[in-house]
Structure formats: C-alpha cells, structure tokens
N, C-alpha and C positions, 0 to 999 in steps of 0.2 A: 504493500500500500504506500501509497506518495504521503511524505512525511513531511509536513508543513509547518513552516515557523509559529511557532507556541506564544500565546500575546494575556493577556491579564482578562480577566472574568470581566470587566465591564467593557474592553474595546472588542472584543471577542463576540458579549452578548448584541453589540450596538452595530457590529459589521452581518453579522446573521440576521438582526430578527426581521431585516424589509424583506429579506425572501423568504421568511418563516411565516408570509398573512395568515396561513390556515391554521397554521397550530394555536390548538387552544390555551397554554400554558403560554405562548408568548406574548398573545391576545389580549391574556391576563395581566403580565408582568410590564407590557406598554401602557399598561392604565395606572401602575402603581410602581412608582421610581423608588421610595424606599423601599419597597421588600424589594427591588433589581440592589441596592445598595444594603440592605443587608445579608441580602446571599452571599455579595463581595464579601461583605467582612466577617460571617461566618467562615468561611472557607478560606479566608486570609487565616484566622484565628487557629485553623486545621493547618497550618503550613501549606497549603493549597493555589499558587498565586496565578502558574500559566493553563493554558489551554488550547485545545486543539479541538476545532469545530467536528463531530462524526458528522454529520448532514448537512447537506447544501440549500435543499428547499423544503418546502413546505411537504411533499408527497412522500421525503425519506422519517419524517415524524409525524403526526398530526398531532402528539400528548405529549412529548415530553422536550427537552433540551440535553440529547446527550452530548457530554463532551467529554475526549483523553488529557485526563491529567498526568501521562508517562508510567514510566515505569510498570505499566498494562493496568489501569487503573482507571474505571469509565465513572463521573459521575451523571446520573439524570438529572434536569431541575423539570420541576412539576407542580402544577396545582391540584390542592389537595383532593380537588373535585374531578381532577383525570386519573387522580390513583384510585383505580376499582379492583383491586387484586383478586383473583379468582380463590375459591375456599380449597384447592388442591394443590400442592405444589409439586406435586409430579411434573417431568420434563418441563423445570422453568427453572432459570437464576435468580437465586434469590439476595438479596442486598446485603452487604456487607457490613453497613450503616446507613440510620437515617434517622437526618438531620429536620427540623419543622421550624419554619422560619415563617413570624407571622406578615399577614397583609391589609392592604386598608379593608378588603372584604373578602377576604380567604386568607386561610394557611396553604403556603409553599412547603414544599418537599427537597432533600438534597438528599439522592440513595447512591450511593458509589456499590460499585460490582468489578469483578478481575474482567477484563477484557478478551471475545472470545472474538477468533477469526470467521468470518460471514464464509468462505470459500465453502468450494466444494456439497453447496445442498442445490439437490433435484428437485424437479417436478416429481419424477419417481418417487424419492425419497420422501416428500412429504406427503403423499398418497400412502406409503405405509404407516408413517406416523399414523395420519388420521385413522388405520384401520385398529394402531395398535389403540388409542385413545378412546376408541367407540368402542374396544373388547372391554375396554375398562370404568364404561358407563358416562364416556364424556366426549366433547366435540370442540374442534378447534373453529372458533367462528370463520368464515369464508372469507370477509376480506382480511382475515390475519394472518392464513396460511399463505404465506410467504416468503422466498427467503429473507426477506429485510429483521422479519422479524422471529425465525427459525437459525438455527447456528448449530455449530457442531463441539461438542468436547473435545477434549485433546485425551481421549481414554484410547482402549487397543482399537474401538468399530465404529472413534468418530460420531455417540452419540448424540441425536437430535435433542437441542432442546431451545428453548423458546429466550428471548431474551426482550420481550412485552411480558408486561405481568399480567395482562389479564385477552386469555386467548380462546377461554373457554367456558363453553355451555352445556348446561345438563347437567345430572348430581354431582357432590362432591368422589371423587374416587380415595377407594380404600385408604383410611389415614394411617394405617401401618405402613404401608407399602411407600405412601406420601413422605411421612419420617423414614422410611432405609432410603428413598431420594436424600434426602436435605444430608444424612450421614457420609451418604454418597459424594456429592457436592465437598464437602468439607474436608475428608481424603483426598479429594483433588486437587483442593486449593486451601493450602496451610492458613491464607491471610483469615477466613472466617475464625479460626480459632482467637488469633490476636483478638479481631473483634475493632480494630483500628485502621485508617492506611499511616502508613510513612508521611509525614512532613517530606515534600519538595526540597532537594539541593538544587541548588539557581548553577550549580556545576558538574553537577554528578546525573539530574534526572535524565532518562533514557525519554527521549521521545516518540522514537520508534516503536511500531506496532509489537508489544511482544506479549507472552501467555506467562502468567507467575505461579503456574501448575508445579505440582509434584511431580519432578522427572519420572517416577516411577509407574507417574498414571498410563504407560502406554500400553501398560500390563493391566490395565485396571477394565472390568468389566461390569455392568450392574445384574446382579440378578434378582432383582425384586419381582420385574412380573415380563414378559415377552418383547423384551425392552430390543433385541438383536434383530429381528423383522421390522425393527423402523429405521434400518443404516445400511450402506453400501460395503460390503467389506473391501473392497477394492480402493475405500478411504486411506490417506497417507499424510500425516500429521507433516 
C-alpha cells in the first residue's frame, strides 16, 4: 500500500472531510468544532499526534473516520449514534480501546484496533462466509458484504472477518462459540492483552502498513465452529 506522509489529527481531519459529505460521523463532527478539538487532545493526551487518512471519499466509509496511526495501529472516530454493534462477535475485530468524547448533541467515539491487510478477499470467499454465518443463525447485511469491509487474519487459512462492527442480522449466534472468537483474536494479537497502544515516537513510529500479530499465528487455526469453508487455502500471508 502507498505510504503517505503522516500530518496531525486536525489538518488531516480538515483535508478529508469535503470529500467525506456522506459520512455521517463527519456530518456530525462539521457541526460541532469542539468535540473535532477534543478528539485532538484526547488523542494528543494518548501520545497519538500523526495520521494517515485509510479512505478517500465518502463511499470507502459512510460511519466512521478510520485512520493509521503507525506502527499497525487503526483508530475509528464515530458518532455515538453510528456505533450499532451487533450482539455477536463472531468473525468481527473487536477494539482495543474506547475512548467517549462528549458533543454539543452527541457523544463521539475513538476505538483503535491492530491493523489488518484488505488483500486477497473474493467474491467466492465471501459467499462462503455468508453460508458459514447463516449455519450459525445469522446474516451478513447485503450492502456490507464487501471487501471494504470483510479482511483477512494473518492465521494459517487467512480467516475472514469483518472489520465494521455491525454486519449483521438475525439472532445472536452461540455466545460460547462468540467468546472462543474474542480468545481467538487475543492469541493473535498480544496488544488486547496490554489493553493500551504505544504512545507515538515522532522518530521511531513505522508508518508503513504492517500486522502487530503473533509470529506464531501462521500456525494458528480456529476451531470453534466450520470456520475453514469460509477461506481460500490457496491464501498467503
């Protein structure tokens, strides 16, 4: 991926949001300049200071404001009225942190999550998804099955999972199975345990696109429920 000079949360947010008109989160955040100014200094306050825009217009978000803070480190900004998280969290990433930052007539959201690479998802690919999710009493909405918003683990088969929080309809699926996901997730990716990110070095942060996975997850497979019919083995990290 094309690695773009990294600029401060407010010249960043004020260079994106005329091509962001559809998003609702930015919709929001144009109507009310302190909570855009206290997101800045929250996130100041996190040792948090550059950014790299993930989307260009309005159609690669309609909810949220992601952007890389290095070091493979995504934060969302959101209103609090686009976060609808689905009651399952089987195949979804879930946030690392989050922050609540209030508005003149909402609370704002700041969820930071490890950064996954979009390559490598089918058409194919997420037609098995959907099959594997409707065995398991749930449905991915139609316009959210997409790549944009579908991604791949860095485990051994490349698993699908969602990186929108909210993709689905129909009962909750099994919360046992739900929890050996999120256990799953957190063997993957050491940062949930900390529970924090890294403060930014203004000389060390990596800006390049990378995965802050457990080397070992290439061996890692999940077996909670027919989780292997929704990936390509032909997948290569």
């Amino acid at each position: 991926m094309e690695v773009i000079e990294p600029k401060g949360f407010l010249e960043t947010f004020n260079h994106l949001s005329p091509s962001m008109g559809l998003n609702a989160s930015v919709i929001k955040l144009e109507r009310d300049d302190n909570a855009v100014l206290e997101i800045m200094r929250t996130l100041r306050d996190q040792g948090q200071r550059r950014f790299v825009p993930l989307v260009k217009i309005s159609s690669d978000a309609l909810a949220s404001v992601p952007l890389y803070a290095g070091n493979g480190i995504v934060f969302k900004i959101m209103a609090q009225s686009c976060s609808t998280p689905s009651e399952s969290t089987l195949f979804k990433l879930p946030p690392i942190t989050v922050d609540t930052v209030p508005g003149r007539n909402e609370d704002f959201l700041i969820k930071s999550y490890p950064w996954l690479s979009p390559r490598g998802v089918t058409k194919e690919s997420l037609e098995n998804l959907r099959e594997v999710l409707e065995s398991l009493g749930a449905r991915i909405k139609p316009k959210e099955c997409q790549p944009r918003n579908i991604h791949r683990l860095p485990d051994r088969f490349g698993t699908l999972i969602s990186v929108d929080e909210d993709i689905y309809d129909g009962k909750p699926i099994d919360p046992v199975i739900s929890d050996a996901w999120l256990d799953y997730i957190y063997s993957i990716f050491p940062i949930y345990e900390k529970g924090a990110i890294p403060p930014q070095q203004d000389d060390q942060t990596d800006f390049s696109f990378v995965s802050i996975h457990d080397r070992k997850a290439a061996q890692y497979t999940f077996t909670g429920c027919r989780v292997v019919e929704a990936v390509h083995h032909d997948f290569h990290m």
